[in-house]
N, C-alpha and C positions, 0 to 999 in steps of 0.2 A: 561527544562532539555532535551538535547538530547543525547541517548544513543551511544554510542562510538562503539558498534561492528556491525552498522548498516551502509550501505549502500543507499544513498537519491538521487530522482529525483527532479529537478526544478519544479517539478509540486506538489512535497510535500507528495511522497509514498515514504515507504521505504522497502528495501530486508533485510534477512536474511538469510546464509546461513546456513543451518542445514544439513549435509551430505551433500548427492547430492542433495538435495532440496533448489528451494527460495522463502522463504517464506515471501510474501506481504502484508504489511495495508497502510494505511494512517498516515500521522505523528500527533502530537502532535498540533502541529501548524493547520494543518489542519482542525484537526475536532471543534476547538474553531472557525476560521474561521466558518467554516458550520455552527455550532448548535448544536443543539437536532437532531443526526440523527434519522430517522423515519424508514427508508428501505433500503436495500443494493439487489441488480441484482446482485447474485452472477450469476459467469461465470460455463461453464455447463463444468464438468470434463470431459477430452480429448480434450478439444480447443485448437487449438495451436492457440499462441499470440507472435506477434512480435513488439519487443519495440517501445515504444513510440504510439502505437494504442490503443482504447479504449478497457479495459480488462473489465468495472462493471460501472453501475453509482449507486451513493449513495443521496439518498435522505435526506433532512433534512426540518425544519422549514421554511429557509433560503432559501434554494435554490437548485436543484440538479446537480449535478458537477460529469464526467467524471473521472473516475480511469482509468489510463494509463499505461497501462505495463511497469514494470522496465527493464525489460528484455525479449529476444524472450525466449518462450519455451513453455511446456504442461502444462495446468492445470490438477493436480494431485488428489488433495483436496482442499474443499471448506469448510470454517468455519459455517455448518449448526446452529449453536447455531444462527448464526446472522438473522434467519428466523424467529425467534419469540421473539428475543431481540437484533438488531442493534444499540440500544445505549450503547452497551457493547464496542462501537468504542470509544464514547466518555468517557465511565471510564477508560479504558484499552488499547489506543492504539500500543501501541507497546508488548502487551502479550495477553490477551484475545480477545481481539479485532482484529487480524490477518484475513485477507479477503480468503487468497487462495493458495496453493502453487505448485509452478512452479519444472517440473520433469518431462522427463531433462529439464535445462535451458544451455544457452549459456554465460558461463561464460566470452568471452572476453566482454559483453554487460557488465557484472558487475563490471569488471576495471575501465568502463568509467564513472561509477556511483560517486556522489559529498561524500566526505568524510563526518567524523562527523562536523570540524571544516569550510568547505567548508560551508555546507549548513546550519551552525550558523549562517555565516557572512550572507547567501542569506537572513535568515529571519531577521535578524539584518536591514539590506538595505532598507526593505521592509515595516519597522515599520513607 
């Protein structure tokens, strides 16, 4: 199931906007891909990050794989829970599981972001 009021990267992260914040994980997809995440490199609040650059990498079983900023902006907050429980990615990805969020971000980046039905079809493709 992919939630409808989110915004997705080809790379399989997704935004959320909440106010002026956007707020980043990994999707659904993804973390089955990965695994059993084991460790998340959360990014150190006041980083600025500009799309498409590596924002975290996450650790898993499987393999460790590159978080990429959805969009240029500051790192605000960072999901501390994921420091002594990141596989709250894999129960929870797109609510508990939230990586970090961006404030300010640059919102014409978020325009260019794949819709919900957009980036069904990508993992549809992909299968």
């Amino acid at each position: 199931m992919i939630p409808q009021d989110l915004k997705y990267t080809q790379e399989h992260e997704w935004v959320r906007i909440e106010g002026a914040a956007a707020v980043v994980g990994i999707t659904d997809h993804a973390q089955r891909a990965l695994g059993d995440i084991t460790y998340v490199d959360l990014p150190r609040v006041g980083t600025q990050v500009r799309q498409n650059e590596s924002l975290s990498v996450i650790e898993s079983v499987k393999a460790a794989s590159d978080l990429f900023a959805p969009v240029d902006g500051t790192v605000a907050a960072v999901n501390d829970t994921l420091n002594h429980a990141p596989d709250i990615i894999n129960r929870s990805p797109y609510g508990d599981g939230w990586i970090c969020r961006l404030n300010p971000f640059d919102r014409s980046g978020h325009a260019a972001l794949l819709t919900p039905d957009e980036y069904e079809k990508l993992v549809a493709e992909k299968k």
